[in-house]
DOKOLFI-541071 format. One record per residue (C-alpha): residue number from 1; y, x negated, z. Coordinates in nm, 3 decimals. Each point is the difference from the previous one (the first is absolute). Layout:
<vextors>
+-----+---------+---------+---------+
: pos :      yy :      xx :      zz :
+-----+---------+---------+---------+
: NUM :       Y :       X :       Z :
...
+-----+---------+---------+---------+
</vextors>
This chain:
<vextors>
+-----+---------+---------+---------+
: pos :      yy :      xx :      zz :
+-----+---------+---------+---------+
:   1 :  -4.125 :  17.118 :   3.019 :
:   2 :   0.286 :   0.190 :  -0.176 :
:   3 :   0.075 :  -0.211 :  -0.335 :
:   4 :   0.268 :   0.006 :  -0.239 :
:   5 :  -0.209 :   0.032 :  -0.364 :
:   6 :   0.072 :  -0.230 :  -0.261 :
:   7 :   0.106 :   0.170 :  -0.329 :
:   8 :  -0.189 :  -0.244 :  -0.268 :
:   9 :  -0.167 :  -0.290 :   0.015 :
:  10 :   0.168 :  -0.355 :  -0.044 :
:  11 :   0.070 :  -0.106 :  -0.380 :
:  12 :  -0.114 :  -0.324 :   0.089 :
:  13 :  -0.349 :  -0.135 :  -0.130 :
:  14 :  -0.214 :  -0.073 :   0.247 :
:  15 :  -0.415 :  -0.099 :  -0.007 :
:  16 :  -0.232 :   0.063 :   0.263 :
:  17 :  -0.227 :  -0.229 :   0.073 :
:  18 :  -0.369 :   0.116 :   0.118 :
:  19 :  -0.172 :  -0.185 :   0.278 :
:  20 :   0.157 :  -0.372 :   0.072 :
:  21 :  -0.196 :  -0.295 :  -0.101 :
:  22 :  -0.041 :  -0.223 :   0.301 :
:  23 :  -0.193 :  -0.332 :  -0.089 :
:  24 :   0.051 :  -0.392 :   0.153 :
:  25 :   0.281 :  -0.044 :  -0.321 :
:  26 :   0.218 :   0.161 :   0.205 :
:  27 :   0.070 :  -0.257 :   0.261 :
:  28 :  -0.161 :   0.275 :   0.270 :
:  29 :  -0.221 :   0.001 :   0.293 :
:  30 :  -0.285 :  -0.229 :  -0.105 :
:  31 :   0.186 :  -0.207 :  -0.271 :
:  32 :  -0.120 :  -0.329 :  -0.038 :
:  33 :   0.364 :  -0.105 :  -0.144 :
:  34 :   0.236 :  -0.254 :   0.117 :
:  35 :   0.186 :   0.235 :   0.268 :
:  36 :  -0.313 :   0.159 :   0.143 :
:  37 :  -0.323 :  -0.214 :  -0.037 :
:  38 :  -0.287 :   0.007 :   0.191 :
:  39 :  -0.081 :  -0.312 :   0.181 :
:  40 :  -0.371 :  -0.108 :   0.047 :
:  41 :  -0.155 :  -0.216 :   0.232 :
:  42 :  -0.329 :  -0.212 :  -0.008 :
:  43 :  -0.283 :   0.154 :  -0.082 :
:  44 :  -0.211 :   0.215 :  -0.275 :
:  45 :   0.214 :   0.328 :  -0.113 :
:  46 :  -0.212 :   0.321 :   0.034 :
:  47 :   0.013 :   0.270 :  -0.173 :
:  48 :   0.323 :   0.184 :   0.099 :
:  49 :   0.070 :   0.395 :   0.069 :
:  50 :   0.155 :   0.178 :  -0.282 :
:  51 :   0.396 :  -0.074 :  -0.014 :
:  52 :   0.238 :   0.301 :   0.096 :
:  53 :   0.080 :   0.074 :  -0.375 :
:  54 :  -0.319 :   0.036 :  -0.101 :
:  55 :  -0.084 :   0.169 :   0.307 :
:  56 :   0.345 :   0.218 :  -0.135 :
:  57 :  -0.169 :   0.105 :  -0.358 :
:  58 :  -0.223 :   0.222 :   0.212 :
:  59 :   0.230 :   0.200 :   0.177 :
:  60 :   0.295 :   0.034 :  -0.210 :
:  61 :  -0.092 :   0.315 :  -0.156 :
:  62 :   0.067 :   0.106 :   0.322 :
:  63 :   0.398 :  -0.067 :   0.021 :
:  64 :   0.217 :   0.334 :  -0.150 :
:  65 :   0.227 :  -0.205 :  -0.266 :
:  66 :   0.360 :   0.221 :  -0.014 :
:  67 :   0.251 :   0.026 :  -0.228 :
:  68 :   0.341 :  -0.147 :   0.096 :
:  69 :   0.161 :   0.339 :  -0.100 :
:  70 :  -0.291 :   0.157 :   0.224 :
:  71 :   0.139 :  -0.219 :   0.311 :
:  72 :   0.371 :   0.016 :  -0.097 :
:  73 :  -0.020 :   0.426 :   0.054 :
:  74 :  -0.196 :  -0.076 :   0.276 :
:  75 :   0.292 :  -0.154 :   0.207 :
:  76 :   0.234 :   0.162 :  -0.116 :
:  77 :   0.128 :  -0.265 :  -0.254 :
:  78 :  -0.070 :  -0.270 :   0.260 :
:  79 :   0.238 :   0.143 :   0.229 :
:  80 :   0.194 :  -0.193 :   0.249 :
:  81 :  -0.079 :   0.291 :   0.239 :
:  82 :  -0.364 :  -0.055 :  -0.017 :
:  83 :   0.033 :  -0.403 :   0.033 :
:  84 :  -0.224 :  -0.064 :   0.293 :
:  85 :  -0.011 :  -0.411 :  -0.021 :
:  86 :   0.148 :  -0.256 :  -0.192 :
:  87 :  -0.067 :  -0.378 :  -0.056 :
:  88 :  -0.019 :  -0.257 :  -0.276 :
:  89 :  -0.305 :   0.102 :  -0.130 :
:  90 :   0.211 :   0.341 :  -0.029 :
:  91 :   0.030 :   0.355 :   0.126 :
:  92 :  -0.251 :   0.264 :   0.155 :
:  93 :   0.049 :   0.335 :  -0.039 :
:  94 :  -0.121 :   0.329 :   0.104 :
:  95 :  -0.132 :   0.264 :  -0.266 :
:  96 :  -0.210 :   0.280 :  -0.085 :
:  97 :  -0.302 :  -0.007 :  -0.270 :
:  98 :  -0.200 :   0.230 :  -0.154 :
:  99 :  -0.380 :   0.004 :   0.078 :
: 100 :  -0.173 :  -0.155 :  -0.288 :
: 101 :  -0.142 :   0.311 :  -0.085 :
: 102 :   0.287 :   0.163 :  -0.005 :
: 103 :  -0.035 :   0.270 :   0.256 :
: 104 :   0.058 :   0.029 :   0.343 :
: 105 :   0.239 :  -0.117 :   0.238 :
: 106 :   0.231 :  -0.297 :  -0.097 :
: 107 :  -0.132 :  -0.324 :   0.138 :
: 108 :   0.299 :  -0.220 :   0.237 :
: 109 :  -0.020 :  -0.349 :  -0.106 :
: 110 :   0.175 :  -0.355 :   0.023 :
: 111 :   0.102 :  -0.132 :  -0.369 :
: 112 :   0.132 :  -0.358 :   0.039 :
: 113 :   0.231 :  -0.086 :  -0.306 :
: 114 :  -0.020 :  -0.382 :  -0.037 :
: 115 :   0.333 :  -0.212 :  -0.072 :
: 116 :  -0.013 :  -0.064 :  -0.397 :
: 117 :   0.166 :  -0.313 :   0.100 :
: 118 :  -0.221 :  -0.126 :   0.224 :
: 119 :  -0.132 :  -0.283 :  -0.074 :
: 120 :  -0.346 :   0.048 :   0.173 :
: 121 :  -0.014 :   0.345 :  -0.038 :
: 122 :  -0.249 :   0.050 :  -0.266 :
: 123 :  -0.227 :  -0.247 :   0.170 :
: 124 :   0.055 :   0.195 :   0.344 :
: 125 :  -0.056 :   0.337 :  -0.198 :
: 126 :  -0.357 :  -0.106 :  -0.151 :
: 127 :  -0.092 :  -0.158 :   0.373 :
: 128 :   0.053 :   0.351 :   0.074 :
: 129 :  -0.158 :   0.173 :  -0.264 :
: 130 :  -0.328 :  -0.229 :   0.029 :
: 131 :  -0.044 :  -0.031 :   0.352 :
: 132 :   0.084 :   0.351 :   0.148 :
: 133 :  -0.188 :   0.118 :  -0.302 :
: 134 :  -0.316 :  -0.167 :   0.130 :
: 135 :   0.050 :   0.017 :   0.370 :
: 136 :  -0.107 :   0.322 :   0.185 :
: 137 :   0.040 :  -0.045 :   0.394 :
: 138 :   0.166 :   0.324 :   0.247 :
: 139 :   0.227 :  -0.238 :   0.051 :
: 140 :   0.134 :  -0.119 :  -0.313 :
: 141 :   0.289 :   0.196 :  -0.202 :
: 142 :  -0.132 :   0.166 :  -0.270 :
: 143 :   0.105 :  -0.040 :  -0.320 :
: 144 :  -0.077 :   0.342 :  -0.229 :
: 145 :   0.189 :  -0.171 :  -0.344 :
: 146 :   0.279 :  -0.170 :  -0.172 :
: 147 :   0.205 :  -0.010 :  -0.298 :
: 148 :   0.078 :  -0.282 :  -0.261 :
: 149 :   0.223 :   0.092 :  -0.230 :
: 150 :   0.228 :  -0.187 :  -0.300 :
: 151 :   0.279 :   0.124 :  -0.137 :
: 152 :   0.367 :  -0.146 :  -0.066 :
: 153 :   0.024 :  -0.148 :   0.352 :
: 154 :  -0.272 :  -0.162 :   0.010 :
: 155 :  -0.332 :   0.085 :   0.229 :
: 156 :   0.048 :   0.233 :   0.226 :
: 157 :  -0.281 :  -0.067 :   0.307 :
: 158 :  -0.100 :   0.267 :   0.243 :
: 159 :  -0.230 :   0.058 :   0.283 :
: 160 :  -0.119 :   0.360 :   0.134 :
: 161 :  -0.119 :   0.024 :   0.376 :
: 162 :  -0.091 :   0.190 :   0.292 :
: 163 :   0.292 :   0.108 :   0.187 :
: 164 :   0.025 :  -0.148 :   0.302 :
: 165 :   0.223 :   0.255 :   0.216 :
: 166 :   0.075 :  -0.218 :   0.344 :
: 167 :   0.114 :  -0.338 :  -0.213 :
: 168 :  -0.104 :  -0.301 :   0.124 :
: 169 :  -0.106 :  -0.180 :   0.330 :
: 170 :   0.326 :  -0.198 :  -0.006 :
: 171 :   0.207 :   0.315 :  -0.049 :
: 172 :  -0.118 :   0.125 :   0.325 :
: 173 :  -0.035 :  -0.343 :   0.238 :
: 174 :   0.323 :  -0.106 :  -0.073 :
: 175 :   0.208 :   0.298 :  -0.066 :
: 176 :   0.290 :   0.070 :   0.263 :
: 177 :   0.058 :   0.394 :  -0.087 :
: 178 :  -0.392 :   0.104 :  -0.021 :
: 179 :  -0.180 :   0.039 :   0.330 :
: 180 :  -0.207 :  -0.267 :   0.166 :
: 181 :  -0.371 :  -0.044 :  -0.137 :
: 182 :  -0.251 :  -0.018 :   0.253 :
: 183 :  -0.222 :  -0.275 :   0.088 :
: 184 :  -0.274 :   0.143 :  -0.083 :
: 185 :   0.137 :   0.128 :  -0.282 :
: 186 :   0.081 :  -0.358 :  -0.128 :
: 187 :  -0.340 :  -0.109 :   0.090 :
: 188 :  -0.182 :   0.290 :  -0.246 :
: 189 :   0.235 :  -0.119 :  -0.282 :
: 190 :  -0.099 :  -0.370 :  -0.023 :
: 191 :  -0.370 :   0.103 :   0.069 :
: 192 :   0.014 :   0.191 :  -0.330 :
: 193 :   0.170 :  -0.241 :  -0.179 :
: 194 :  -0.288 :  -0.290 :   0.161 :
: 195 :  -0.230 :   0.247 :  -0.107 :
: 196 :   0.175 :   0.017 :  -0.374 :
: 197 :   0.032 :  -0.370 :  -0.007 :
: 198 :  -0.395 :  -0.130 :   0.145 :
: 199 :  -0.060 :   0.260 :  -0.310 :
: 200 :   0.205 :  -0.185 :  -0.235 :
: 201 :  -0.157 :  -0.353 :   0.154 :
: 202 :  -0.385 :   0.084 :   0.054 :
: 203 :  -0.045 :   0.380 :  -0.145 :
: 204 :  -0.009 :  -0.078 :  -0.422 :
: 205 :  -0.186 :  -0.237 :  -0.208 :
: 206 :   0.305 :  -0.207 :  -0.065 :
: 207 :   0.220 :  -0.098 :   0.344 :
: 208 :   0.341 :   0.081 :  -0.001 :
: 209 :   0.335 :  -0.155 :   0.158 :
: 210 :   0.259 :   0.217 :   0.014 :
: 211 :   0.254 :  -0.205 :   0.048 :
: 212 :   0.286 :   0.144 :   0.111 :
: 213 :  -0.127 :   0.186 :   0.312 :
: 214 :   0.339 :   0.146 :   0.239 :
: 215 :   0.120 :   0.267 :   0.143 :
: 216 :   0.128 :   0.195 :  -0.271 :
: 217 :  -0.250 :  -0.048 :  -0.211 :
: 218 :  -0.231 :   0.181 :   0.245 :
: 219 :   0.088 :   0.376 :  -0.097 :
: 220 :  -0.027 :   0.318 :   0.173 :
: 221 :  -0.175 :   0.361 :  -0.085 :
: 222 :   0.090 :   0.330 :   0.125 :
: 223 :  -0.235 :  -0.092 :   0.300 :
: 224 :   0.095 :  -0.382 :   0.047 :
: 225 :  -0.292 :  -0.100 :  -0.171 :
: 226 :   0.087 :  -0.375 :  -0.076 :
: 227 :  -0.055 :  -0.101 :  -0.391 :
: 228 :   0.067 :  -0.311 :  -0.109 :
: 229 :   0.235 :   0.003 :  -0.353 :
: 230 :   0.147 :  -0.256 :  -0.226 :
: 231 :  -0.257 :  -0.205 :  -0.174 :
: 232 :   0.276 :  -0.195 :  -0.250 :
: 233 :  -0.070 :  -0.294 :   0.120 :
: 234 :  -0.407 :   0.036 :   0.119 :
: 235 :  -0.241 :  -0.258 :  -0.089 :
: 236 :  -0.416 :  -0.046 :  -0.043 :
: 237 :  -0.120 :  -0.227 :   0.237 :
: 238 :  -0.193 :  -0.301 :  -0.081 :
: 239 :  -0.345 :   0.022 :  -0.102 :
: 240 :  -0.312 :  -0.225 :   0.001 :
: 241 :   0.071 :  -0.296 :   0.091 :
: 242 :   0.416 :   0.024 :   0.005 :
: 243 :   0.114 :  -0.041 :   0.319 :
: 244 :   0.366 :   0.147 :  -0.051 :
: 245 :   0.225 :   0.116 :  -0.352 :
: 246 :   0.329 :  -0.189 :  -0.015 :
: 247 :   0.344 :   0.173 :  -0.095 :
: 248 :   0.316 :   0.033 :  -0.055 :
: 249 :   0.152 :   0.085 :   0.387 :
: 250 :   0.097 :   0.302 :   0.023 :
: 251 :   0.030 :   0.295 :   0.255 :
: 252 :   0.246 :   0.050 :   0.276 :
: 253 :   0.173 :  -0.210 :   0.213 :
: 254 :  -0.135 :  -0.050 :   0.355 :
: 255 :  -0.376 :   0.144 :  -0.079 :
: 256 :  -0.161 :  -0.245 :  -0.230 :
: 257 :  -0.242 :  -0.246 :   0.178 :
: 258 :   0.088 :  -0.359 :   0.031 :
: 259 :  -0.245 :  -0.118 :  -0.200 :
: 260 :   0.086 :   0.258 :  -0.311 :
: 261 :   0.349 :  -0.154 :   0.025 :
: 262 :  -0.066 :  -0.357 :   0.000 :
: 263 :  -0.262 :  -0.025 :  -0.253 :
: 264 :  -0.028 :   0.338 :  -0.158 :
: 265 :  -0.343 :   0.024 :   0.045 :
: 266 :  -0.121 :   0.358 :   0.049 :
: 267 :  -0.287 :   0.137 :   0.191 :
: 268 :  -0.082 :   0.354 :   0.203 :
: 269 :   0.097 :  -0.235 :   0.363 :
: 270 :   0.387 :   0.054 :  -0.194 :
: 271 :   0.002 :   0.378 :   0.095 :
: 272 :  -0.150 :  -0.069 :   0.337 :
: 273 :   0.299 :  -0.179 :   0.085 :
: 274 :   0.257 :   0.232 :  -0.169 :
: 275 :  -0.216 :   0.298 :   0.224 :
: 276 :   0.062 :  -0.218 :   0.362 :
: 277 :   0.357 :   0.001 :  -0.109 :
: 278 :  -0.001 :   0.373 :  -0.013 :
: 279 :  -0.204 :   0.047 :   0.284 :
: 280 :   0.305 :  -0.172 :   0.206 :
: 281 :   0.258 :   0.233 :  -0.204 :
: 282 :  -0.188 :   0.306 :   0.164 :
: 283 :   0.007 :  -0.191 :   0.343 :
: 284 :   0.322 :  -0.077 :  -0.032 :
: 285 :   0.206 :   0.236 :  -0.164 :
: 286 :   0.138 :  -0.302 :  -0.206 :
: 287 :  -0.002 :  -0.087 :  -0.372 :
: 288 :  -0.109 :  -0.339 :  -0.067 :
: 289 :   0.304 :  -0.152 :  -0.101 :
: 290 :   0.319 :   0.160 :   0.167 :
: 291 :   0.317 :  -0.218 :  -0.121 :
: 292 :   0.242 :   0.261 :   0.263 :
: 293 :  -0.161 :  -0.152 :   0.299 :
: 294 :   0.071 :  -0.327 :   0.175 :
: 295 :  -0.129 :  -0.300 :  -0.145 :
: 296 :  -0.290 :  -0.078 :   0.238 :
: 297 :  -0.112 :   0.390 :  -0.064 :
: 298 :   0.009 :   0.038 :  -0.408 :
: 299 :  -0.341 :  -0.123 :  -0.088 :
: 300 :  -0.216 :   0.202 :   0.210 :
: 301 :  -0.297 :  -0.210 :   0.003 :
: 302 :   0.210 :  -0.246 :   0.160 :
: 303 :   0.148 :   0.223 :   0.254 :
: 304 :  -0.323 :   0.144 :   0.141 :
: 305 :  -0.128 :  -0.367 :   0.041 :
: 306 :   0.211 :  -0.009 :   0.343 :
: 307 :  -0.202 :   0.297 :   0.121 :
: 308 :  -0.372 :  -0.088 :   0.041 :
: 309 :  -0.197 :   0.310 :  -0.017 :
: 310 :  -0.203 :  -0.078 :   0.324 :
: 311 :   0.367 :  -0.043 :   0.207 :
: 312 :   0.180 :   0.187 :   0.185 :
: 313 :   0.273 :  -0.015 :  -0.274 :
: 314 :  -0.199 :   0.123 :  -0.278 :
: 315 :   0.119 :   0.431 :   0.103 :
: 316 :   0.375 :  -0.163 :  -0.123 :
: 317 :  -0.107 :  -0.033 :  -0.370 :
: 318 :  -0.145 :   0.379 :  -0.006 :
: 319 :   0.294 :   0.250 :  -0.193 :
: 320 :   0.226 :   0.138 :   0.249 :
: 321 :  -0.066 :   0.338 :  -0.175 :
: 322 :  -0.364 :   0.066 :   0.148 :
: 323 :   0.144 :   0.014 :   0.320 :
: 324 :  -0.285 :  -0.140 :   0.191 :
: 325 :  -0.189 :   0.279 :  -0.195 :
: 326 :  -0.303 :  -0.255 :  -0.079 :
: 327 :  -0.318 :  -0.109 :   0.160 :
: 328 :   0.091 :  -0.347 :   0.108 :
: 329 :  -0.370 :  -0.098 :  -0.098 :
: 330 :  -0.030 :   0.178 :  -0.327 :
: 331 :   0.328 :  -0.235 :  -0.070 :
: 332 :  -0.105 :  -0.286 :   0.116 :
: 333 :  -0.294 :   0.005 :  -0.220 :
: 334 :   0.202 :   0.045 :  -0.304 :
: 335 :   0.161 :  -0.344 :   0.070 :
: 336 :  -0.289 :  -0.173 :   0.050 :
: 337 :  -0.113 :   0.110 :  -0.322 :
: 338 :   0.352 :  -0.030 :  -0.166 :
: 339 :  -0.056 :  -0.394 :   0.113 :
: 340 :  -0.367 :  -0.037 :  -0.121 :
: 341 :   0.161 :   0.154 :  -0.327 :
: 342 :   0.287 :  -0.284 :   0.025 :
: 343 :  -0.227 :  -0.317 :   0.040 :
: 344 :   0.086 :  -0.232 :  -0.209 :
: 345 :  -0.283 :  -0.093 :  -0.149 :
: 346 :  -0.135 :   0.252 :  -0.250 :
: 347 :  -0.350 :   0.004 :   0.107 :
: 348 :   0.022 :   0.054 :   0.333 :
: 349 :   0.179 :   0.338 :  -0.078 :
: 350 :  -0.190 :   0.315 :   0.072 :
: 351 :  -0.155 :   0.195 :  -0.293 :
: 352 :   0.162 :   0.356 :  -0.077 :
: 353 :  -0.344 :   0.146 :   0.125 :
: 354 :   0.069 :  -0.180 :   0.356 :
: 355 :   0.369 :   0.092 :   0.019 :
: 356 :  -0.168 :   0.383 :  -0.073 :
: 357 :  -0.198 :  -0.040 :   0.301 :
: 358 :   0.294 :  -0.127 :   0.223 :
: 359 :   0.227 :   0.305 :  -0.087 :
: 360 :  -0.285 :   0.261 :   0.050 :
: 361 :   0.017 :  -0.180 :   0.412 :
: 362 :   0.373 :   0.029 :   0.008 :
: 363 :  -0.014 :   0.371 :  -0.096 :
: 364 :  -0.292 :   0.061 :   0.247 :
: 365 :   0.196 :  -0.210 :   0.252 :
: 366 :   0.327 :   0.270 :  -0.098 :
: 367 :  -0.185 :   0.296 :   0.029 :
: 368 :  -0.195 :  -0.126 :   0.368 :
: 369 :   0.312 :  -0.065 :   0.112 :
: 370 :   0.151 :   0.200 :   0.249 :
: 371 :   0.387 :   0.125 :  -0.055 :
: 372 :   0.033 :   0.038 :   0.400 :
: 373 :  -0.160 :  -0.318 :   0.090 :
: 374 :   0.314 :  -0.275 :  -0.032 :
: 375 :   0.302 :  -0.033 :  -0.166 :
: 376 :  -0.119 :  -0.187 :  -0.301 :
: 377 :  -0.283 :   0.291 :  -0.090 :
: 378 :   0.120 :   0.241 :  -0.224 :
: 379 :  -0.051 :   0.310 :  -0.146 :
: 380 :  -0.199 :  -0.007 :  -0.334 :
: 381 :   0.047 :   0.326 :  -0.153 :
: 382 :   0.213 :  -0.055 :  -0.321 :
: 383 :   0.365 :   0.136 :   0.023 :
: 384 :   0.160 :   0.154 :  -0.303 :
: 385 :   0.008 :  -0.337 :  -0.155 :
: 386 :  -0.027 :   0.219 :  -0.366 :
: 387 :   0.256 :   0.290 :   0.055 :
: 388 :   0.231 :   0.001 :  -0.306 :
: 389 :   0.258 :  -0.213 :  -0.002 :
: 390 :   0.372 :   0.032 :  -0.106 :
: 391 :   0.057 :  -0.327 :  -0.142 :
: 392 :  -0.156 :  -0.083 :  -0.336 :
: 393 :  -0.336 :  -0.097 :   0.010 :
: 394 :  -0.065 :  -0.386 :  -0.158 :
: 395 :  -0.320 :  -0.081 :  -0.111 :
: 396 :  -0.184 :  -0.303 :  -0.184 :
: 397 :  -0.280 :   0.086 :  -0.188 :
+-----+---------+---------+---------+
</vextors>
């Protein structure tokens, strides 16, 4: 990356902090506090797995710490020409680091710059810190380090990923200038980010809900290797005898489960529900709350209701831009397991494991499928979904 230099450093003072201290005080994941307590049901109370901070104090040697002055040089003084996503947590950029041992090759990274005014964003920035520190899954974003530093503005919070070169799942399914993404295409994504969630539910010693499972949060490598990012506002499961954590609501609009919205009470059946909501975005080409559209259309759980997916209707719901490009089987049986994800009661949901299982059939049931058979079989080679694009590139990490 060609960099202005910067000539001195700034006269401000500022105090780096070494590796974060992440314990229950801090009203996080596993805090037995008034906003996030676990609630118990009858019974004895085993002995319980070791909580994510303490599972944290073993790996955090592992995490690079930075200096802000380090990650200021390395985009260019945060330049608005490297912004690659904004939000209210704050901005992403791209930028260029140093190997820790100083030699070789400069290393392309994400640094997300958290909003000083953000209410939650120190609590979002240690979610971060302690569960991608921990967490090791293909398909997980990795964090490599972060920064914490306090000078006359206050704390300056950053986070240092993986680049992720083709942005995010939502980038590409509902984009209008980039070309279509294939079914099957579509269908390898959410199978890595099952696999990256049934990790995150079953694969640790402590179960975790992510929480705010969508579309863009499902992010994209060089080879559209799906990786799930954004753990702000991740949780630890119950344990022992708790049968769900109750929380503040949070999350976004037209994904959370009923249930986490009437009563707040989390458990790993939340992001099953928030994944069957996906699973009809990559059926449908639709986002799953669309204010532009007629009334009867904006919710799209709502609209696909009027298309059963064992009726002749259901091939109306499928986006317009496959253009019958899709194995009419292989879609069907993503509905049926977008429903099963939808039930309304919690239990009867499938596990991640299941919905793994499912996907790997839909993919067989794509590549089986014959592109010269009938109209609604299509081609499953992958078009050049990840050629560069002239538009800026958004991205939530």
């Amino acid at each position: 990356m060609n960099c202005f230099s910067f000539k001195g450093r700034s006269k401000s003072k500022q105090k780096s902090e070494s590796a974060p201290e992440l314990d229950r005080r801090d009203g996080l994941p596993g805090t037995s506090g008034a906003s996030d307590r676990t609630v118990k049901s009858l019974g004895s109370q085993p002995s319980t797995p070791r909580s994510i901070p303490e599972l944290y104090k073993e790996k955090e040697h592992m995490l690079r710490v930075f200096s802000y002055d380090e990650l200021r040089e390395a985009t260019c003084g945060f330049s608005r020409m490297l912004k690659i996503g904004q939000g209210g947590f704050g901005s992403v950029y791209k930028g260029t680091v140093k190997p820790i041992s100083g030699k070789g090759e400069p290393l392309t990274v994400a640094i997300k710059k958290l909003n000083s005014k953000s209410l939650q964003g120190y609590k979002e920035w240690m979610s971060e810190v302690q569960f991608l520190g921990v967490v090791s899954h293909p398909n997980l974003v990795k964090l490599l380090g972060y920064s914490s530093m306090e000078g006359e503005r206050g704390i300056q919070l950053l986070l240092v990923y993986e680049y992720m070169a083709n942005r995010s799942l939502d980038d590409h399914l509902f984009s209008r200038t980039q070309p279509p993404m294939p079914w099957k295409t579509r269908l390898e994504i959410v199978l890595g980010a099952a696999q990256g969630l049934a990790y995150l539910h079953d694969g640790m010693e402590v179960k975790i809900i992510f929480r705010d499972f969508k579309s863009s949060n499902v992010l994209l490598d060089e080879n559209f290797k799906a990786k799930l990012s954004d753990f702000g506002l991740a949780r630890e499961g119950p344990t022992g005898d708790h049968t769900h954590v109750t929380t503040r609501i949070v999350g976004t609009y037209g994904y959370a489960a009923p249930e986490y919205v009437e009563t707040g009470h989390l458990t790993i059946h939340s992001d099953i529900w928030t994944f069957g909501v996906v699973l009809y975005e990559i059926l449908t080409g639709r986002r799953a709350v669309e204010r532009n559209r007629p009334a009867n259309e904006q919710k799209l759980l709502d609209w696909v209701k009027g298309f059963p997916v064992d009726s002749r209707k259901f091939t109306m719901i499928i986006d317009p831009k496959l253009r019958n490009h899709y194995p009419l089987a292989s879609a069907r049986k993503v509905a049926k397991l977008a429903e099963m994800c939808l039930n309304k009661n919690p239990k009867d949901r499938p596990t991640m494991g299941q919905i793994v299982s499912v996907l790997k059939d839909a993919i067989r049931d794509s590549e089986g499928a014959s592109s010269s058979s009938s109209g609604n079989v299509g081609s499953s080679s992958r078009s050049k979904t990840g050629s560069p694009s002239t538009g800026k590139k958004i991205v939530s990490y």
